[in-house]
N, C-alpha and C positions, 0 to 999 in steps of 0.2 A: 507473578506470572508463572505458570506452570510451564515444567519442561519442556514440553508437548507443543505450545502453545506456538504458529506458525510466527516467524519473524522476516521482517521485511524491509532490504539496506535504501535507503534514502539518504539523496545527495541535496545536501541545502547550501546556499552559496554564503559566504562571511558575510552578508548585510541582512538575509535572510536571518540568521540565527541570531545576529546584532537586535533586530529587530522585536523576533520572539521575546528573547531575554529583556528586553525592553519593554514590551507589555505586560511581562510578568512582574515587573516592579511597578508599573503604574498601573495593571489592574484592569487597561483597556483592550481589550482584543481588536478592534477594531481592524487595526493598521494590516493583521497579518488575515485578515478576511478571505483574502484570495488566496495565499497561501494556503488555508486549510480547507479549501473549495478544490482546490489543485492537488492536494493527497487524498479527498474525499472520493475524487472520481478515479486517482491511481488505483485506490482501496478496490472501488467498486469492479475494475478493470480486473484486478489480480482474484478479484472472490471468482469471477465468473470465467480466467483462465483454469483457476484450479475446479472449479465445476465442471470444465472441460475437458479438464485430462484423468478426472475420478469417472467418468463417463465413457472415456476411453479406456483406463484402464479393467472397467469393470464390466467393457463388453467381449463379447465372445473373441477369439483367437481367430483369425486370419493363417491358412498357410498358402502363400502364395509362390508358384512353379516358376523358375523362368529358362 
């Protein structure tokens, strides 16, 4: 993983991570199916907030009077 590389804190609960570890020994992913259906769409959420705020950032300057 490069320095650079955007990183992103995930909160998994003790039967959650029981679970993972658990398919990694038996090989079947199965079990945590939804679970990785459920950071797939976190993923998809957080690409297209920061799409939004590169978007924001990279548009013109506002000076606003009040």
């Amino acid at each position: 993983m490069s320095e650079f590389e955007t990183r992103f804190l995930v909160s998994l609960s003790e039967r959650e991570i029981e679970t993972i570890l658990s398919c990694l020994h038996t090989g079947s992913m199965e079990p945590v199916s939804e679970l990785i259906e459920r950071l797939e769409r976190r993923l998809s959420a957080r690409k297209k907030e920061l799409e939004n705020l590169k978007e924001l950032t990279e548009g013109p300057d506002y000076q606003v009077g009040i």
